[in-house]
C-alpha positions as CSV (number, residue, x, y, z in Angstrom):
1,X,92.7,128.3,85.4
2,X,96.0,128.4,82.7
3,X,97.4,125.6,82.3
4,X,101.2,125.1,80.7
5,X,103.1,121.9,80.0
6,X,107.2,121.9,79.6
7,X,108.8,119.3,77.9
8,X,112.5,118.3,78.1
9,X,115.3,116.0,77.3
10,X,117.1,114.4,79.8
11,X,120.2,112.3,79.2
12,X,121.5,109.3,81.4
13,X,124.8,108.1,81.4
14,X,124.0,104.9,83.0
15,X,121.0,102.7,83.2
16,X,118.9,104.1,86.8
17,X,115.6,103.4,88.2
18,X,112.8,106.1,89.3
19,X,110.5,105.3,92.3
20,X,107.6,104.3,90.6
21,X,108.6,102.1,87.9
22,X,109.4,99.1,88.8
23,X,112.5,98.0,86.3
24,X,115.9,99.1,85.4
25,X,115.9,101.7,82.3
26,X,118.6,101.7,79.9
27,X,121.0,105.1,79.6
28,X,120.0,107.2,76.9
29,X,117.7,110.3,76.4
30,X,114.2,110.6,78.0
31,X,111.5,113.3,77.5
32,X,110.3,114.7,80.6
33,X,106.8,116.8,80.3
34,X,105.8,118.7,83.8
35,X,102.4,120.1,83.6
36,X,101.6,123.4,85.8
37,X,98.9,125.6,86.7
38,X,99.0,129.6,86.9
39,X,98.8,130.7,90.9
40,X,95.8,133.0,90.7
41,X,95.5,136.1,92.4
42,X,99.1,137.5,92.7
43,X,100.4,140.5,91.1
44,X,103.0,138.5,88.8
45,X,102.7,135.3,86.5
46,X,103.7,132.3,89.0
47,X,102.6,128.7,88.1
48,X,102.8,125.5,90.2
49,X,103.8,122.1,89.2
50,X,101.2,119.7,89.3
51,X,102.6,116.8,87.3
52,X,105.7,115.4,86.6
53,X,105.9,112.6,83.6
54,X,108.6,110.6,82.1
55,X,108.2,108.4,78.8
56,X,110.3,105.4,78.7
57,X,110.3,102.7,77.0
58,X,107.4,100.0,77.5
59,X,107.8,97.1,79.8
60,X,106.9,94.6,76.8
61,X,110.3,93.7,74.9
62,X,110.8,93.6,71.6
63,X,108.3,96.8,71.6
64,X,109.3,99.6,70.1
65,X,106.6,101.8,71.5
66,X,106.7,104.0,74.8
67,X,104.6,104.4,77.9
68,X,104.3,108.0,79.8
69,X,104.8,107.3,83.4
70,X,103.5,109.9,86.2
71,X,106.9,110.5,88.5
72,X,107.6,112.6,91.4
73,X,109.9,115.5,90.5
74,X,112.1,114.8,94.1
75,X,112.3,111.3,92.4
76,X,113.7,112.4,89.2
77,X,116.7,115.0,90.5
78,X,117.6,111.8,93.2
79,X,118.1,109.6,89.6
80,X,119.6,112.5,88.0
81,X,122.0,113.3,91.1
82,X,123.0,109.5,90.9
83,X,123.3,109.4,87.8
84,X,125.8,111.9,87.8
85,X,128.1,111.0,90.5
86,X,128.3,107.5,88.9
87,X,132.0,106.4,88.5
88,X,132.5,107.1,84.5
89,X,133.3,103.6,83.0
């Protein structure tokens, strides 16, 4: 089966929460990966997403290092769609 990861920056304007984790992250820019599979047997190249990740920063503080969290793609664009109707300060 072949395999493909994406990987993008995503950039928040305000500090937003994504099902899943379970604290407030700070605006700022986030890598998103999303991994996805070829469909087999069609007549054209079409993949499928089977994972959705987001690295943020880790829970400890003081820390600079990061943690990759598995997300739900529905659950990103919602904090993306928030994000982005939020009144401008």
């Amino acid at each position: 089966m072949t395999m493909r990861s994406r990987r993008e920056t995503i950039t928040f304007q305000h500090p937003f929460r994504i099902r899943g984790i379970d604290r407030l992250l700070p605006s700022g820019a986030y890598e998103v990966i999303t991994d996805e599979e070829m469909i087999e047997g069609l007549s054209f190249p079409a993949f499928r997403r089977i994972a959705t990740m987001i690295m943020v920063p880790a829970a400890a503080q003081n820390s600079a290092a990061m943690e990759m969290v598995s997300i739900g793609s529905v659950d990103l664009s919602d904090a993306q769609r928030l994000d982005a109707s939020a009144p401008r300060e």
